[in-house]
TIDRENDREN-8535 format. One record per residue (C-alpha): x, y, z; residue in one letter. Coordinates in pm, whole numbers, plus 50000, padded with zeros to 5 digits. Layout:
<recs>
XYZA ...
</recs>
This chain:
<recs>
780526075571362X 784526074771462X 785016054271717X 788466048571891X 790006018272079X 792126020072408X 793475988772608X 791635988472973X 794275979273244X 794365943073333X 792275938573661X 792795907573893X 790045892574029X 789375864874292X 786505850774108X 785615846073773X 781745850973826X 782525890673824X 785385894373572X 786325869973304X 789455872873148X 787385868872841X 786355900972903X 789655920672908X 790125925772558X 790365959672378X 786755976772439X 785156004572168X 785006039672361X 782726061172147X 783326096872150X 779396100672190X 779326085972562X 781476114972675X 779626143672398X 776106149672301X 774036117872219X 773626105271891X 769976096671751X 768526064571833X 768786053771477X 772936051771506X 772296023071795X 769575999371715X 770615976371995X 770186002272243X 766936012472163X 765735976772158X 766735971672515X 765496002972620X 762395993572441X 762505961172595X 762905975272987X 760196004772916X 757895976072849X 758005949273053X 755205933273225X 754675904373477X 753185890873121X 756205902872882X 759315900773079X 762895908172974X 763825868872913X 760685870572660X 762025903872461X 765475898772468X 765655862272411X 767005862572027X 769575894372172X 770735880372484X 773325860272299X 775375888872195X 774775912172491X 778085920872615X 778975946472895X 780035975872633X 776615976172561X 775645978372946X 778026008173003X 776606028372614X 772876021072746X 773246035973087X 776016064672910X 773256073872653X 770086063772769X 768356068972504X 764526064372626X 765326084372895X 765056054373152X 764346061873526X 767346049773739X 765586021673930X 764386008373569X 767776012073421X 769105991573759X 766605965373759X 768125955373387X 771495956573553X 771345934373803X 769105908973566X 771395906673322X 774025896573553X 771955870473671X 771805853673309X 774315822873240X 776585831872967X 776835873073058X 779815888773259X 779615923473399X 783375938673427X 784875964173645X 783875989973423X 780185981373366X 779725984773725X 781906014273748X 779986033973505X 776296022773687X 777956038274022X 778456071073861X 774836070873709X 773786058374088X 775166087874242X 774286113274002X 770936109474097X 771456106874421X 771176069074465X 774606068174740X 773256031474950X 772646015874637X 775736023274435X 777586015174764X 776205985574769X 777305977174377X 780375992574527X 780905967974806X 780245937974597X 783295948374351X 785335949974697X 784295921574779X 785665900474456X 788815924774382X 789885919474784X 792315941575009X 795415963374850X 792765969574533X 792006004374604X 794216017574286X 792785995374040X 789326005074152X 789786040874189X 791626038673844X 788246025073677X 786156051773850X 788066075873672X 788536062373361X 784266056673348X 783956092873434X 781266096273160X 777766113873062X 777026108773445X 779446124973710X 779056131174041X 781806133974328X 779376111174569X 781176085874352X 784006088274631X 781896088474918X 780296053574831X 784196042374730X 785496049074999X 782516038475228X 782356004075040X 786306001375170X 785556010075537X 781985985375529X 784225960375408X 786995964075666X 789395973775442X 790956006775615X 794206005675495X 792756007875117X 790086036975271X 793356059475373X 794556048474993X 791296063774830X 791386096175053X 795076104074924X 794176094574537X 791336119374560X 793156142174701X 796176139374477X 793926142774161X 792476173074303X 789066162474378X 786916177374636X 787186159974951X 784446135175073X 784096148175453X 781576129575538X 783396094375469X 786316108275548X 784546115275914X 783366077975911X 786656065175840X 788226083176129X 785296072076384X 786356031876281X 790006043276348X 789186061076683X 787826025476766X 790366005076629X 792396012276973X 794876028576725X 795516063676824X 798626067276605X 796906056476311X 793926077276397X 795966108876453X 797836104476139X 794966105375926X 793376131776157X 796056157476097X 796146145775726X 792106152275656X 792836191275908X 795676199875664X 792326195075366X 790296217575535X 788076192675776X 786746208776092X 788816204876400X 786576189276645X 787466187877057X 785406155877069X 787596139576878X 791026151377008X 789596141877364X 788936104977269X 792426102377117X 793456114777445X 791766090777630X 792966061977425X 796386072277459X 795846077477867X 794886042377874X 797626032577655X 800116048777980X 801376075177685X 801406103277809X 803626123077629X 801296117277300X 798246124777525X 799696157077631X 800876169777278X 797176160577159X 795856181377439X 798296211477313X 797026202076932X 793356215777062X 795046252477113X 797196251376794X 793986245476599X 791616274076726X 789586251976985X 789436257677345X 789996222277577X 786586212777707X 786186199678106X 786536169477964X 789866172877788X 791556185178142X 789916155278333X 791246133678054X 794416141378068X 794606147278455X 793626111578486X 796666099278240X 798936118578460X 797526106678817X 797066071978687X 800846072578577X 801926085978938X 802406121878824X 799806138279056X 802086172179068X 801256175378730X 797676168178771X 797556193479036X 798976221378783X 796276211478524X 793776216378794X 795256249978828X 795396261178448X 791856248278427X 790786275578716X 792806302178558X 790926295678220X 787376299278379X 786696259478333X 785446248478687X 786846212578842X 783736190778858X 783156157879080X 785636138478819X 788576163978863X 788026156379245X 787726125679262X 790596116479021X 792906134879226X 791746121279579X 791926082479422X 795496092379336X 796406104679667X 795026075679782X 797286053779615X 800296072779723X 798826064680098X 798676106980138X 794966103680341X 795416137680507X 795606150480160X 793146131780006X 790186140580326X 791766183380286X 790696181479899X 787546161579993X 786306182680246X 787586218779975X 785646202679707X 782386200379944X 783326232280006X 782976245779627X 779546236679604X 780196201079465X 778206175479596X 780296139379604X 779106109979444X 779496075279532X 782446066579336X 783786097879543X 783196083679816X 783886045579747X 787256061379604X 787826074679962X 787086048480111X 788736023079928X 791966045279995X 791186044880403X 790636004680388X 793635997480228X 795806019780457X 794786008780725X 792396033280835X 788956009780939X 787496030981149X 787636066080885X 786406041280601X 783566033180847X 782866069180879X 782736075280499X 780326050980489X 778166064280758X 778876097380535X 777056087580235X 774136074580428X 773316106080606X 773596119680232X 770616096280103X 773466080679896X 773216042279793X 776186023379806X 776775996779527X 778295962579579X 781815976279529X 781846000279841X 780545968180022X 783095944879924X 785765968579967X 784665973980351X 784115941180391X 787905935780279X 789335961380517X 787175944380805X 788395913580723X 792125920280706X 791455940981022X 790245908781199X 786865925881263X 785035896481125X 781565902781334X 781705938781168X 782075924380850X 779285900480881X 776855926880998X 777685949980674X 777095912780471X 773485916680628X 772975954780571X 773545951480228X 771565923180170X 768845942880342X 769425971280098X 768535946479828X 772175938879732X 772955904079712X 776815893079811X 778445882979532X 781775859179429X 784225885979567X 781995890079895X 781535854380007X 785615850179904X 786855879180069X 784595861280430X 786165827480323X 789795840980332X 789435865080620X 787585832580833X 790535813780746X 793365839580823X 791685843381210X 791405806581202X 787685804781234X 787225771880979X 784405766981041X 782725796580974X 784935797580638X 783365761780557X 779405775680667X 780335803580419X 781775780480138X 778035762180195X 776265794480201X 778155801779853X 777155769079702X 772985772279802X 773355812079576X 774505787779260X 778175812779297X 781285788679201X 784415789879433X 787465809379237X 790765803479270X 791485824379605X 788455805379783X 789725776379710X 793355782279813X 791905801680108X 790065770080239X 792785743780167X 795295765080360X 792565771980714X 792295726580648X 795745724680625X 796185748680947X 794015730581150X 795755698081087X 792725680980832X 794825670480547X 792645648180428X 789695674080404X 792625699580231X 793445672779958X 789875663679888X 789235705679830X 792395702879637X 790485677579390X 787635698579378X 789155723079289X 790695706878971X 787545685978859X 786485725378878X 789225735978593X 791585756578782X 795105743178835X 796595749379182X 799585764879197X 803515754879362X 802245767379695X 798895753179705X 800555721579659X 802945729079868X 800875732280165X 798905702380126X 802875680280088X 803695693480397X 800125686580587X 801055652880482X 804755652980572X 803825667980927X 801705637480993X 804395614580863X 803075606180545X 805955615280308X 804605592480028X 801755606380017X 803635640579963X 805405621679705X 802445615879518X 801535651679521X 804945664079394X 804975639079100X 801115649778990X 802275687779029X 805355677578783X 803495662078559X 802995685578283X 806575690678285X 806865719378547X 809285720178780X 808505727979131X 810315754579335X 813155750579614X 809905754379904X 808695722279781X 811095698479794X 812175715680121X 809205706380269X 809815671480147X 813125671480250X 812205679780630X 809465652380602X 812155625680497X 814975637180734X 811975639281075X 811455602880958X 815275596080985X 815515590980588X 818815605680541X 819735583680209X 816235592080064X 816835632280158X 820355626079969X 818675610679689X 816285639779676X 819005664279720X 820665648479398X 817275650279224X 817145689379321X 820245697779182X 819815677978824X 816745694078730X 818205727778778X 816845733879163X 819055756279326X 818665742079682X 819265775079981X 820135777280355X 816795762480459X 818135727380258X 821495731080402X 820295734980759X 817255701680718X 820185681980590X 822495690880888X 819975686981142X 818745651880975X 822855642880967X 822995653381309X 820405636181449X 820285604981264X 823205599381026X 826945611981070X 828625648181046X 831375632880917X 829075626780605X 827395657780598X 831345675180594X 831635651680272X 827855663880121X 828915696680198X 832165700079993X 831185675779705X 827845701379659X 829165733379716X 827005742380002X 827845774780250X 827355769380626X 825085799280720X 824605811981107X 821945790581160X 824035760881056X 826825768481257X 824815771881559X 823125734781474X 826975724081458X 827835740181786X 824545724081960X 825495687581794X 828905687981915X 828025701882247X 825595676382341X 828395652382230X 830875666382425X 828325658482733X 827895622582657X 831385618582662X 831935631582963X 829305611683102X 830605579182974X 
</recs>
């Protein structure tokens, strides 16, 4: 027998438990494992094993019968037994020995042993488990390995061949989150002229579709068309969407034009697609003209083309428009569905138009329709910033009859409209009503209810909410603060205000010019004119650019309690600009001190 000896490549791996570099020496390639099988008699060592695996028992296992060979079992002799196969082994047999012997202490598989049991795998149509043999090499050989792996495929390309070799390669890749070495298998198949795996290529494209990557996915769309894959509209119209969402259009609409180019016709649901994009990005006229070209092709607008379309008109606050394609699409034949009709109204409510929204409503009643929580909350809104809070409470009790409980945005939106009409304590039976349903106060609740406290003159309730609503996680922001300093300020309490700013600058932020405004009115009602300096000077060195509201508290606090002729000194050494308001302040001063002159 003439045997001849070629140098494998040199294959990294992670861990040694799968390939030893002991095991990277020059291996024996007989010219019998690629042409007709020699007799039994040529390889005694084979037929013992295969002896050994075609008779073993629960009484006479492997460990008993290959005891004196296991020594010098290497994994040449793995790859000639499953080549030759000499007793004609079934596949889950000659498996079974495989993965024993790689259990055993002193053997090491390599690459190429399990290599050449994936091609014996898939020839007889075993794909999950040579994947899985498959994944486990992935596994150890790690990302950027897809040459070296593909390399030992081919160069086991024995007795046993199959092209579902590339399926389970490249679906090991993918399982393993390796994508980038997926791609790497497709174009190393293709470039040796194998046929093409669709089916993994079809599972690789799915993970891209989902990766949010739609340039990725359409770059190894368009590669796997140009092989002969089959164009599908499906797919085109999720790339579409993801693109919409992604606000790029211009890819969106070339995809769209890629349906045409490859022999499909756009589905209803690649128009509504890419109608959306455009009234989503404020390009409505071009919606519009979709619409059209969808008629003119025989593909009817549904409730989607409708409603996308009236939600945009909506937006751009054109309600005559948006009611005059309502009331054509009702004419069509199309019955409107609830997020038709919570689009409309949503669109009424926040333009202003109560009353129309209430009609809407009233609308999808008389049509048997149920409205969800949304369509509730979103009256409720409009109500509220209307000032119709009895309206609002009644729709808070027809819901609730309708078996839909008020949720975090319903109770907030009553909180902040309560507290905007200056009904506290209606906001405050709310805030308790909120607390008995288990629903935590957010952000705008909280602000919402600190500014009615504030309003109504009870500081002291306003900074005790204020502390809530930290122990609760949230951090109030500049104007939250804000309001609560000056509730302080206004009842004289500047230090207390004082207190506040230094906890809000804690962290190392730096308060806006509002802030110390406010504290710089408190200081200068009190007659503090050195402290407002002081502050003034405290402004201006951590970069707070004071404006005309500072200039005009620190004339009217030098007017009233300190000297102009010191203000005329502030104002040149800072810079500051007398405004209107400050000259008329001036004018006042020195005409009330013209009268006490004249009086003395």
């Amino acid at each position: 027998m003439v045997t001849l000896k070629i140098k494998t490549p040199h294959f990294l791996s992670p861990s040694p438990n799968l390939f030893s570099p002991h095991h990277h020496d020059c291996y024996c390639f007989f010219f019998s494992t690629w042409f007709s099988p020699p007799s039994q008699e040529e390889d005694p060592i084979l037929s013992t094993i295969s002896e050994a695996i075609k008779n073993t028992t629960p009484t006479k296992p492997l460990d008993t019968s290959l005891k004196k060979l296991l020594p010098s079992l290497t994994a040449r002799h793995v790859i000639n037994l499953i080549n030759l196969n000499p007793h004609f082994l079934s596949p889950p047999s000659l498996l079974s020995f495989f993965k024993w012997v790689s259990s055993q202490p002193n053997f090491r598989h390599t690459i190429h042993s399990y290599c050449t049991m994936t091609h014996f795998l898939c020839s007889h149509q075993l794909l999950s488990e040579a994947q899985s043999l498959l994944r486990f090499v992935v596994s150890r050989k790690g990302k950027d390995s897809a040459s070296s792996v593909f390399t030992a495929i081919l160069e086991t390309r024995g007795t046993h061949q199959s092209n579902l070799v590339f399926n389970a390669l490249m679906n090991a890749y993918i399982d393993s989150g390796f994508i980038s070495d997926a791609i790497q298998c497709f174009r190393l198949i293709r470039k040796h002229n194998f046929r093409i795996p669709f089916h993994s290529c079809g599972y690789l494209l799915d993970r891209l579709m989902k990766s949010n990557s739609p340039a990725a996915a359409w770059a190894f769309y368009s590669e796997i068309l140009d092989c002969g894959y089959p164009p599908n509209v499906y797919n085109f119209n999720i790339l579409m969407h993801t693109l919409c969402k992604e606000s790029k259009i211009k890819e969106a609409q070339m995809m769209f034009d890629e349906i045409g180019k490859r022999g499909l016709r756009p589905t209803v649901v690649s128009y509504n697609t890419l109608i959306n994009g455009y009234s989503k990005s404020g390009n409505l006229e071009e919606g519009f003209r979709l619409m059209r070209v969808m008629v003119e092709n025989r593909i009817s607008p549904d409730v989607f083309t409708y409603s996308v379309l009236i939600n945009g008109l909506c937006k751009e606050s054109r309600l005559e428009d948006a009611n005059r394609l309502f009331h054509e699409m009702c004419e069509t034949g199309l019955v409107p569905n609830d997020v038709t009709l919570t689009t409309l109204i949503n669109g009424q409510c926040k333009n202003g138009k109560i009353s129309s929204a209430m009609e809407t409503y009233r609308e999808m009643l008389t049509k048997g329709m149920k409205p969800d929580i949304i369509t509730y909350n979103t009256l409720i809104n409009g109500l509220c910033k209307d000032g119709d809070l009895g309206e609002a409470r009644k729709l808070v009790d027809e819901m609730s009859r309708r078996g839909l409980k008020p949720d975090k945005i319903t109770y907030t939106t009553l909180i902040d409209g309560c507290c905007k009409e200056g009904d506290l304590q209606s906001a405050l039976d709310t805030r308790k009503e909120m607390i008995k349903e288990g629903i935590e106060l957010d952000n705008v609740a909280f602000t919402a209810l600190i500014s009615g406290l504030c309003r109504e003159g009870r500081v002291i309730d306003a900074e005790r909410t204020l502390r809530e609503m930290l122990r609760a996680g949230m951090k109030p922001n500049d104007a939250t603060y804000t309001m609560v300093i000056d509730g302080f300020c206004k009842k004289g309490d500047v230090r207390m205000g004082f207190k506040l700013l230094k906890e809000l600058q804690s962290d190392g932020h730096v308060p806006g010019v509002v802030t110390y405004n406010v504290l710089m009115n408190g200081l200068c009602k009190q007659g503090q004119i050195k402290n407002a300096n002081m502050l003034l000077n405290a402004m201006l060195n951590l970069g707070v650019v004071p404006d005309d509201i500072t200039y005009n508290i620190l004339l009217e606090g030098h007017c009233k309690h300190g000297k102009r002729e010191d203000f005329s000194k502030l104002q040149s050494e800072k810079g500051l600009v007398s405004d209107y308001a400050s000259y008329t302040s001036l004018v006042n001063e020195f005409s009330r001190s013209s009268k006490d002159h004249q009086k003395r």
